[in-house]
C-alpha positions in Angstrom: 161.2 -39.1 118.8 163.5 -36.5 116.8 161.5 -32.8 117.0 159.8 -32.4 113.3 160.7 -28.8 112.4 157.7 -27.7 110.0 157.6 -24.1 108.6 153.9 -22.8 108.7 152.0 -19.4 108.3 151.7 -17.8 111.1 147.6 -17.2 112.0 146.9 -16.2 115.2 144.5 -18.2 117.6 144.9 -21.3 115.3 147.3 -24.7 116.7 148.1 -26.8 114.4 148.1 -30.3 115.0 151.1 -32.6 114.9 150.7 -36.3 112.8 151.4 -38.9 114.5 155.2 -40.0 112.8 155.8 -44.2 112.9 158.3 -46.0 110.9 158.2 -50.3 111.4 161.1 -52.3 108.8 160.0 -55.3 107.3 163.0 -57.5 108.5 162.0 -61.3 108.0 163.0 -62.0 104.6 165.9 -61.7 102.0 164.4 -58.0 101.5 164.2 -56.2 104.5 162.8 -52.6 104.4 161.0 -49.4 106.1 157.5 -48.5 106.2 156.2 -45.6 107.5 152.3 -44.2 107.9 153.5 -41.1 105.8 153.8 -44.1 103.0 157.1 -42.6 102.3 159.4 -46.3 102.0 162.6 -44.4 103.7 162.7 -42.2 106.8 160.8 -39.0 105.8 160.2 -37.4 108.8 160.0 -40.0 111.4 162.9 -40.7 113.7 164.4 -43.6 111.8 168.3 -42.5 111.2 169.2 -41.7 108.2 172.3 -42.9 108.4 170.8 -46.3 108.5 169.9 -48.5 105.3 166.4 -48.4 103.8 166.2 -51.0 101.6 168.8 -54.1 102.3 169.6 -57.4 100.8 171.0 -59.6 102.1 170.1 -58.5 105.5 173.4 -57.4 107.8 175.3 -57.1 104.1 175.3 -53.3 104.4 174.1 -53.4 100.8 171.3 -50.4 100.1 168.9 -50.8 97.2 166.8 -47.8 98.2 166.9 -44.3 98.2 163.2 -43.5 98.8 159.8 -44.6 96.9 156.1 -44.3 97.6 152.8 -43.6 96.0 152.0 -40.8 93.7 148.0 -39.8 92.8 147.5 -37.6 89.9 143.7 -36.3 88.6 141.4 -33.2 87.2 139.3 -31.4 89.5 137.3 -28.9 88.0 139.4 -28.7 85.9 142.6 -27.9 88.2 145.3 -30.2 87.8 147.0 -31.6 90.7 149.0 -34.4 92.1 149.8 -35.3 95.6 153.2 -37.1 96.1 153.7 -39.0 99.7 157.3 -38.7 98.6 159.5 -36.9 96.1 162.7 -35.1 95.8 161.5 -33.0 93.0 158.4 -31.9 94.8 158.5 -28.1 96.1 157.5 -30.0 100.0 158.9 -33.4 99.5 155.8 -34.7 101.8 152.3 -34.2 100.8 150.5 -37.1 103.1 150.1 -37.7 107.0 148.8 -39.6 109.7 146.3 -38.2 112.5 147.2 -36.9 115.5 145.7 -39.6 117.0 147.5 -42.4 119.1 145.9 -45.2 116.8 147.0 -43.8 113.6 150.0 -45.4 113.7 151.3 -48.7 111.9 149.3 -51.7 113.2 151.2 -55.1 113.1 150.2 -58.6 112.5 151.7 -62.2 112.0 150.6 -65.3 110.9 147.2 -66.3 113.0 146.4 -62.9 113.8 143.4 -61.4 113.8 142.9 -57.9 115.0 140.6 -54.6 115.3 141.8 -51.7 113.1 139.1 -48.3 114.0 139.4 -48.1 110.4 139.2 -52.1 109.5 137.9 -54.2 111.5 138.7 -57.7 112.3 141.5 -57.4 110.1 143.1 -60.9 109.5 146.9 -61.2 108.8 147.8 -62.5 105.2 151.6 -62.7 105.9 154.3 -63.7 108.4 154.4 -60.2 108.8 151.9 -57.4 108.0 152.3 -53.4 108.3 148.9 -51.3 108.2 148.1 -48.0 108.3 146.5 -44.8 107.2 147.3 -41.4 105.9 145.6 -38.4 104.0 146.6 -35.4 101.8 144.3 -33.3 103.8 145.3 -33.3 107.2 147.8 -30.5 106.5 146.1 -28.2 103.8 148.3 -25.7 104.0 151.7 -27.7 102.2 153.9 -25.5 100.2 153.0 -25.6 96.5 150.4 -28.2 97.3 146.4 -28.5 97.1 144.8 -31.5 98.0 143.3 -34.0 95.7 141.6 -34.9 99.3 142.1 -38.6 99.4 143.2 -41.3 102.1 145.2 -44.0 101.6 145.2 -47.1 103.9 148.4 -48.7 102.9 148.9 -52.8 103.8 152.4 -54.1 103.3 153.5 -57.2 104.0 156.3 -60.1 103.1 157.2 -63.9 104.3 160.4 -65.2 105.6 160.7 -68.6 104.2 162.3 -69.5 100.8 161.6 -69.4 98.0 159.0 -66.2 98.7 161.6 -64.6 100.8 163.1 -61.6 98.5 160.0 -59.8 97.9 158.0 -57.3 99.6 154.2 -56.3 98.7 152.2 -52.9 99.3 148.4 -52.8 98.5 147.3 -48.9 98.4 143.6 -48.8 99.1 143.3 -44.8 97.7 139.6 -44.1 98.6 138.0 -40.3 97.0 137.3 -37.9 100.5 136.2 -35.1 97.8 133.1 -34.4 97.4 133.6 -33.4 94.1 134.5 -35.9 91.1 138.5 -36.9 90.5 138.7 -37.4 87.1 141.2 -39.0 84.7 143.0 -40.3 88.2 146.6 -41.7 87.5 148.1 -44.1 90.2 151.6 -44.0 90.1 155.2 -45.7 91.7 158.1 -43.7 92.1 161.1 -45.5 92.9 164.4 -44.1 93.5 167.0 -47.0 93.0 170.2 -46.9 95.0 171.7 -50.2 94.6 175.2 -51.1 96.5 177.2 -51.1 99.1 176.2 -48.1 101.3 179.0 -46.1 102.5 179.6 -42.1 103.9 178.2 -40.8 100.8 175.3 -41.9 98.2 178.4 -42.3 95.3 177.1 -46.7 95.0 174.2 -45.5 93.6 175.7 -43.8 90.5 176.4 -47.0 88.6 172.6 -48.0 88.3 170.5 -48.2 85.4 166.6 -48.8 85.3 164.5 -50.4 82.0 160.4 -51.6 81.7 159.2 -55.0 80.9 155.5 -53.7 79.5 154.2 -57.1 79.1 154.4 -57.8 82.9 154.4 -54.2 84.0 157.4 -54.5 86.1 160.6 -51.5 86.3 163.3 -53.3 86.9 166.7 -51.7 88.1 169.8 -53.3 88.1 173.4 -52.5 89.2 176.4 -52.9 86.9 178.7 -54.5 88.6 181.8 -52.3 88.8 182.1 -48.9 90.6 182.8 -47.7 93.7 180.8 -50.2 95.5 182.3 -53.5 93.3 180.1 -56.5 92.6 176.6 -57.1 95.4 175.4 -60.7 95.9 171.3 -58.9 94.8 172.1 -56.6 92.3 168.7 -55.7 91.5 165.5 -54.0 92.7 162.2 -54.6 90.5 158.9 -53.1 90.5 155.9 -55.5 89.5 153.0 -53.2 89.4 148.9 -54.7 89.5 146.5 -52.1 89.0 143.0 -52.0 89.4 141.5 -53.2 86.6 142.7 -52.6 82.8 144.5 -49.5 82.4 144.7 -47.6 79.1 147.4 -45.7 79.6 150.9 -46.8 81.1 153.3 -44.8 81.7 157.6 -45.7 82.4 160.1 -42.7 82.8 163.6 -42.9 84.5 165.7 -40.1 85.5 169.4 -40.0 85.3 172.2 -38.3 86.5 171.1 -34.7 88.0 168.0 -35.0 85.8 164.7 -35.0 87.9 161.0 -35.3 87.5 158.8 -31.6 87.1 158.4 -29.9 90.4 155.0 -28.2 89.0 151.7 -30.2 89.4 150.5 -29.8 86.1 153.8 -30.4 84.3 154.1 -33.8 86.7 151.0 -34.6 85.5 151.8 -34.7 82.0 154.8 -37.0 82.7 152.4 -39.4 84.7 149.8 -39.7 82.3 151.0 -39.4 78.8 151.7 -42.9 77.9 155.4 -42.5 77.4 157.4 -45.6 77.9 160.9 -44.2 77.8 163.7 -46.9 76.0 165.9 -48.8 78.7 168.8 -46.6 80.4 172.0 -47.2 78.1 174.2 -45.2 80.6 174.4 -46.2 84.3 174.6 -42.6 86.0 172.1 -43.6 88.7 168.6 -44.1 88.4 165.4 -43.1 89.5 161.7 -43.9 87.7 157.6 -44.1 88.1 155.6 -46.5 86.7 152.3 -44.9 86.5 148.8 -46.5 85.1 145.2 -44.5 84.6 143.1 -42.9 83.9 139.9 -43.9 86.4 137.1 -41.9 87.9 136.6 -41.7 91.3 133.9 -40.4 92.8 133.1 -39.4 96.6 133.6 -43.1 98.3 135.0 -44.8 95.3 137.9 -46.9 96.4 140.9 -48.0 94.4 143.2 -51.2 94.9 147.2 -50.2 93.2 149.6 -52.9 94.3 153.4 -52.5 93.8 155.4 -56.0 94.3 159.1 -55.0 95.3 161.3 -58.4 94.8 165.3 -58.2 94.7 167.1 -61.0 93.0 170.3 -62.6 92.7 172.7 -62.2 89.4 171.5 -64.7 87.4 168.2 -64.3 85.3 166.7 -67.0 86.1 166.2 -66.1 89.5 164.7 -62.3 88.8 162.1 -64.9 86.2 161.7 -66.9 88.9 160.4 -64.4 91.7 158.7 -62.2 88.8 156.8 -65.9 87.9 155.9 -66.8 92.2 154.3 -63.4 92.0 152.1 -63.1 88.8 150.9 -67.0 89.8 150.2 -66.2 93.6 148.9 -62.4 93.3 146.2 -61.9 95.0 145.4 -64.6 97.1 148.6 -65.7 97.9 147.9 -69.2 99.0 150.8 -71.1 98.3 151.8 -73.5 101.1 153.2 -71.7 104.4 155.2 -72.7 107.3 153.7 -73.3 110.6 153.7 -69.8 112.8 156.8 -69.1 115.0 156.4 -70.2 118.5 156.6 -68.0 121.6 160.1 -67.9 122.6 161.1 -66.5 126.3 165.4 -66.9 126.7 166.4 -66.6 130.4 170.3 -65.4 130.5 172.4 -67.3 133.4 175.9 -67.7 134.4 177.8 -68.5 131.0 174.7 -69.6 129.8 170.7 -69.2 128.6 168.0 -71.3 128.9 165.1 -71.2 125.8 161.6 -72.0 126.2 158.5 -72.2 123.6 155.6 -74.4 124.6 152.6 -72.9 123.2 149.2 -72.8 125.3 146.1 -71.6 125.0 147.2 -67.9 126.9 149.2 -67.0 123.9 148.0 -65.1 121.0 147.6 -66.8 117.2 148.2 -70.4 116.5 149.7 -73.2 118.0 152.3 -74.2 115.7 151.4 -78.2 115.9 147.8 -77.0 115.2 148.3 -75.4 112.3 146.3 -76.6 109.4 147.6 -75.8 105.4 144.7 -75.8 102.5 147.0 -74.5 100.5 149.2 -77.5 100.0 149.2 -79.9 96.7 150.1 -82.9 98.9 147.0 -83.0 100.9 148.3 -82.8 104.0 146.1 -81.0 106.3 148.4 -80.8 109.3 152.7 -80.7 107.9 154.1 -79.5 111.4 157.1 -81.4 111.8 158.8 -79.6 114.3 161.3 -77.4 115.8 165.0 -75.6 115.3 166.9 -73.8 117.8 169.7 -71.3 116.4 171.8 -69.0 117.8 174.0 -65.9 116.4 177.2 -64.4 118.0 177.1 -61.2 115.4 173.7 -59.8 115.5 169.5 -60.3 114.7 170.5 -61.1 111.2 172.5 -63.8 112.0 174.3 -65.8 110.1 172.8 -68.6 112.8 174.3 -71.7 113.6 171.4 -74.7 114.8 171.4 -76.1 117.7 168.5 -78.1 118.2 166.3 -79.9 116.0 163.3 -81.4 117.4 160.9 -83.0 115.5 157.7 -85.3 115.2 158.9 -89.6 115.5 157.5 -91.5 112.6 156.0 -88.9 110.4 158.9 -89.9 107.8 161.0 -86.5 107.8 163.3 -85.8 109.8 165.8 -87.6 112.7 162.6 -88.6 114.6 164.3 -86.5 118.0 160.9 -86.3 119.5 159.3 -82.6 120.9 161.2 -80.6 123.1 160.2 -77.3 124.8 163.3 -76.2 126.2 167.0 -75.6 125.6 169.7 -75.0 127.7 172.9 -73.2 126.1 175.8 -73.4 128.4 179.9 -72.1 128.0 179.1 -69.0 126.5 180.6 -65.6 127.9 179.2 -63.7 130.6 178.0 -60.1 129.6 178.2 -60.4 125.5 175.1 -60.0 123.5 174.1 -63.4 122.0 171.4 -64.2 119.9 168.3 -67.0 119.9 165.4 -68.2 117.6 163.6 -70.7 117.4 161.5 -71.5 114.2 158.7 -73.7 113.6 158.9 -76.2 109.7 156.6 -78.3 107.8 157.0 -81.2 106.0 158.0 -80.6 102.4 155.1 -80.1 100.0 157.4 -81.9 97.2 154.2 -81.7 94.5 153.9 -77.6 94.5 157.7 -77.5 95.1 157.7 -75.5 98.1 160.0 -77.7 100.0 162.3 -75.5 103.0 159.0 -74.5 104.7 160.0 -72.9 107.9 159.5 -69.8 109.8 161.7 -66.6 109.9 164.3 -67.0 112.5 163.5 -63.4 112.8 160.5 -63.3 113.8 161.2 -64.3 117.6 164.6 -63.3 117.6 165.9 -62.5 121.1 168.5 -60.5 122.4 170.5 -61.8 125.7 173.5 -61.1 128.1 174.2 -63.8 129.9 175.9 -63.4 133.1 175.8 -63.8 137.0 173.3 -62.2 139.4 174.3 -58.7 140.7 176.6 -58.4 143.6 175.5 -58.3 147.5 177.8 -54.9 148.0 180.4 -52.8 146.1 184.3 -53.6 146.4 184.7 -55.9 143.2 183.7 -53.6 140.6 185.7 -53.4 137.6 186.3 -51.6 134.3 186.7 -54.1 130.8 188.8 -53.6 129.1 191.2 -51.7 131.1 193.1 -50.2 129.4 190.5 -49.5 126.2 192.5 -49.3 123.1 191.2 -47.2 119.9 193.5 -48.8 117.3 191.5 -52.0 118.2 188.8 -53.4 115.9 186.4 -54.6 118.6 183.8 -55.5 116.2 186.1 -58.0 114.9 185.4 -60.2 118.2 183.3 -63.2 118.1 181.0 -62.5 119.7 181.8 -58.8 119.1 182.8 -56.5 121.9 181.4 -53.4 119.9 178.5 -53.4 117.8 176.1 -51.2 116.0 172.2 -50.9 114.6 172.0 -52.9 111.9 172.0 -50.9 108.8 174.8 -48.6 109.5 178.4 -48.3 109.6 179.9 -48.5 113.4 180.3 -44.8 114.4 181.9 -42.7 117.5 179.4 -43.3 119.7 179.5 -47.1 119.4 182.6 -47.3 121.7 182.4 -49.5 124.6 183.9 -50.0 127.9 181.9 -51.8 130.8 181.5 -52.2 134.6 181.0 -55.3 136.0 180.9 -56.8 139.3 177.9 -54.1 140.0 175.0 -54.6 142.9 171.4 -54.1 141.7 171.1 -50.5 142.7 174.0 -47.8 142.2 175.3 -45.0 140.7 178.1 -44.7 138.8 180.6 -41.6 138.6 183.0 -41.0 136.3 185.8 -37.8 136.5 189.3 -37.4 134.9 192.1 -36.8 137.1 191.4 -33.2 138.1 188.3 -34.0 139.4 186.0 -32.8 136.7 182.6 -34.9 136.3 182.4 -36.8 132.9 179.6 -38.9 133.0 177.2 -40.0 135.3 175.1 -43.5 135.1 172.3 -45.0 137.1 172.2 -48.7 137.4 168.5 -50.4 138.7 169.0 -53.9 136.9 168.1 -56.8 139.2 169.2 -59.4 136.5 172.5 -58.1 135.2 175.1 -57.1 137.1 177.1 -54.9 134.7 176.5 -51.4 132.8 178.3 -49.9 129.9 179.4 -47.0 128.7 180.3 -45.7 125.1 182.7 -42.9 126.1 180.9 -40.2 125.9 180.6 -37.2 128.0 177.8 -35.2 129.5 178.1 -33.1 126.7 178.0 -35.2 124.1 181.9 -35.1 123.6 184.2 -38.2 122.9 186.5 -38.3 125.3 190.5 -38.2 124.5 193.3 -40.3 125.8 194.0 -40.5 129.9 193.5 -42.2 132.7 189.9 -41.6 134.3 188.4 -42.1 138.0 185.3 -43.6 139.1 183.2 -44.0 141.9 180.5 -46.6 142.7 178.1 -45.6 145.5 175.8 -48.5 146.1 172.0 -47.4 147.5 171.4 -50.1 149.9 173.9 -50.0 152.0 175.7 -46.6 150.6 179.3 -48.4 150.5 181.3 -46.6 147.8 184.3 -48.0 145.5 186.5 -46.0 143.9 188.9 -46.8 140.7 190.6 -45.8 138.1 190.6 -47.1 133.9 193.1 -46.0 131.0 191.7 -44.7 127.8 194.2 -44.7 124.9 193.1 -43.7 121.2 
């Protein structure tokens, strides 16, 4: 984890404690997106890169929607005004809320079938394909910059599904619960949203052509990109807020902020912004585009807890579709029981020679549901039991796909389907030795064709696996070798199919993302690499028993890309202390 640099006052004799940072992304759906137990929906202060995207749709599009968003609480006590922000760029600290130092305050996961033990909920029982929980305060740190407590803690539930046609949203339930002893009054729950929408490149330049407007009837900020700029036209060009609060508010509140225009820095001023009942006209003028949606006021008293729950959907160009997913959501919220998709099988994929082998037979050691059992009271058909079966896919280009099917295998005479009969295992062969490829295999239902929900299948990303297929490791040194030899920088190996180089999802393919590899190797070696005067570049230790290759991106010791020239390498293998040597051409 990246060291958290954190100015405090320095009092002698006290240690201060340090949170324990998480981030998880919601990557299942149309909408993918970061969590993190700071409630801050971007990096914050957690290791997640900030070079990679926050908010994306499609997924693998490159296309941000996202700058950062999260929940602001706003109230009177004793008559002191203050607000605490878990995220903010106009805030004096940026961060007002945190996690414990403890090791279980982090963000707790669960899937369809799940049920599991929370200190701080217990028995907790999944609601999506993929939940997020966790828990953070404004009072674990009380000595933030510009910042007093409102003391409350906020266990924060997010969660989303991977099968159409709920796919392109994501929901977050705050439960905000009072830790002050004293009363909060006229509280004001708050979303702030800053909308970034486009193609993300070097700079944050896409998100200038945005603009943001309210629809007050549903309570839902939408923001939408125009499309022209420097970005051009994206396939979801909008990011909306739906916003449910708990119970009737009297006062809502919709500001947007343009250009170099931000919200107060000052509690009390914020305050007045959250709370004043303003809803600000639509934004004429796309010059970017950040906004809150706030609703209040409520008492809250030592104990009292309160339910705010922001639905984020994306949408493609057309109107009908933002209607469409703003309609799935205002009919389903809060139960959520439309008809589901059996739960993803376990998957285990066994790389070989040039090929894989798949397996995912369920029994009664494994976690959640079997698939075949699953049982759906949700469905307007009646059908208590709609597994129909299973689909193999594989990708060449990464997690996101786009997958091409292998397999289908589904229940004979149920009426759907090829009637292929049930199959627990695949075997993939002619692929490439030592290239990543990518499996899944989902689990689908029959269609419920009287609530309309008709492509009910899992997330292919839910049991996505990673795999290099290739042969065993070498008995001894003597045919190790260095691909490809020579490496040449004005090539686009990304381009490859599969690629040769790739990168984290969510980012543009950077320096370090350079690959050569050596093959060939025996379980247990090490790996030397020197230019031609003899100097040590780079040293790497291979323990694989499985694959018998290791790469490299061309980096040295010190962190420095190498230049152009012809390098040396030895390979000194520990059982039997043979050593190879060899040489490889770098030319950029």
């Amino acid at each position: 984890m990246r060291k958290i640099v954190i100015i405090l006052p320095f009092i002698i004799g006290i240690v201060y404690a340090q949170p324990n940072l998480q981030w998880k992304k919601h990557d299942i759906g149309t909408l993918t997106g970061v969590v993190t137990n700071q409630g801050a929906q971007w990096a914050a202060q957690t290791d997640y890169e900030w070079q990679w995207i926050y908010y994306e749709s499609p997924p693998g599009s490159g296309v941000e929607h996202m700058g950062e968003g999260g929940l602001w609480v706003g109230g009177i006590v004793d008559n002191d005004t203050l607000v605490t922000v878990t995220t903010g760029w106009a805030s004096p600290s940026h961060y007002e809320t945190y996690p414990t130092d403890t090791s279980w305050d982090t963000i707790w996961v669960a899937g369809k079938g799940d049920t599991i033990d929370i200190p701080y909920w217990s028995e907790y029982i999944a609601i999506s394909e993929q939940d997020f929980i966790c828990r953070y305060s404004d009072f674990f740190w009380t000595n933030i910059v510009e910042h007093n407590p409102l003391y409350i803690q906020v266990i924060d539930r997010s969660y989303c599904w991977g099968f159409e046609p709920v796919d392109e949203f994501i929901m977050f339930d705050y439960f905000i619960i009072s830790k002050n002893p004293k009363t909060i009054h006229n509280t004001y729950l708050c979303y702030w949203l800053d909308a970034n929408i486009g193609l993300r490149g070097t700079s944050w330049a896409f998100g200038q052509d945005d603009r943001s407007w309210f629809k007050g009837e549903h309570l839902t900020a939408v923001a939408f990109e125009e499309p022209r700029g420097v970005d051009g036209t994206t396939e979801y060009p909008i990011l909306a807020a739906r916003i449910f609060p708990p119970g009737e508010p009297i006062d809502t509140t919709f500001r947007w902020w343009g250009g170099t225009h931000t919200p107060e820095a000052m509690d009390p001023d914020r305050y007045i912004e959250m709370s004043d009942g303003y809803i600000k006209p639509p934004q004429a003028v796309t010059t970017g585009s950040a906004l809150i949606v706030s609703l209040g006021p409520y008492e809250m008293n030592y104990g009292d807890t309160l339910m705010f729950t922001v639905a984020l959907f994306t949408a493609k160009d057309t109107l009908d579709s933002f209607n469409n997913n703003l309609s799935l959501i205002e009919v389903y919220y809060p139960e959520w029981n439309f008809p589901s998709p059996p739960p993803s099988p376990p998957l285990s994929v066994e790389p070989r020679n040039h090929g894989a082998k798949l397996s995912w037979k369920w029994d009664d050691g494994d976690p959640g549901i079997n698939p075949e059992d699953y049982e759906d009271e949700n469905r307007l058909d009646e059908i208590l039991k709609p597994f129909a079966g299973y689909r193999v896919y594989r990708s060449t280009l990464g997690p996101d796909g786009p997958w091409t099917l292998l397999g289908e295998y589904d229940v004979i005479g149920d009426g759907f389907g090829f009637d292929m009969g049930i199959e627990y295992e695949y075997i993939d062969d002619g692929i490439l030795n030592n290239l990543a490829y990518y499996y899944t295999v989902t689990s689908f239902a029959l269609p419920d064709t009287v609530s309309g929900f008709i492509n009910l299948e899992s997330s292919k990303a839910v049991n996505s696996s990673e795999i290099f297929p290739g042969p065993p490791p070498a008995e001894d040194v003597g045919n190790v070798s260095v691909v490809p030899n020579p490496y040449l920088g004005n090539v686009d190996y990304t381009a490859y199919n599969p690629p040769w180089e790739t990168h984290p999802p969510g980012r543009p393919w950077m320096e370090q993302d350079r690959r050569i590899q050596f093959v060939n190797l025996p379980n247990r070696c090490t790996i030397n690499i020197f230019t031609l005067a003899g100097d040590l570049v780079f040293t790497i230790e291979h323990n694989d028993p499985i694959n018998g290759f290791e790469d490299w991106n061309l980096v040295s010791r010190v962190g420095q890309a190498i230049g152009s020239d012809i390098y040396l390498f030895t390979v000194e293998d520990h059982e039997t202390g043979n050593i190879q040597r060899g040489k490889f051409v770098v030319i950029k």
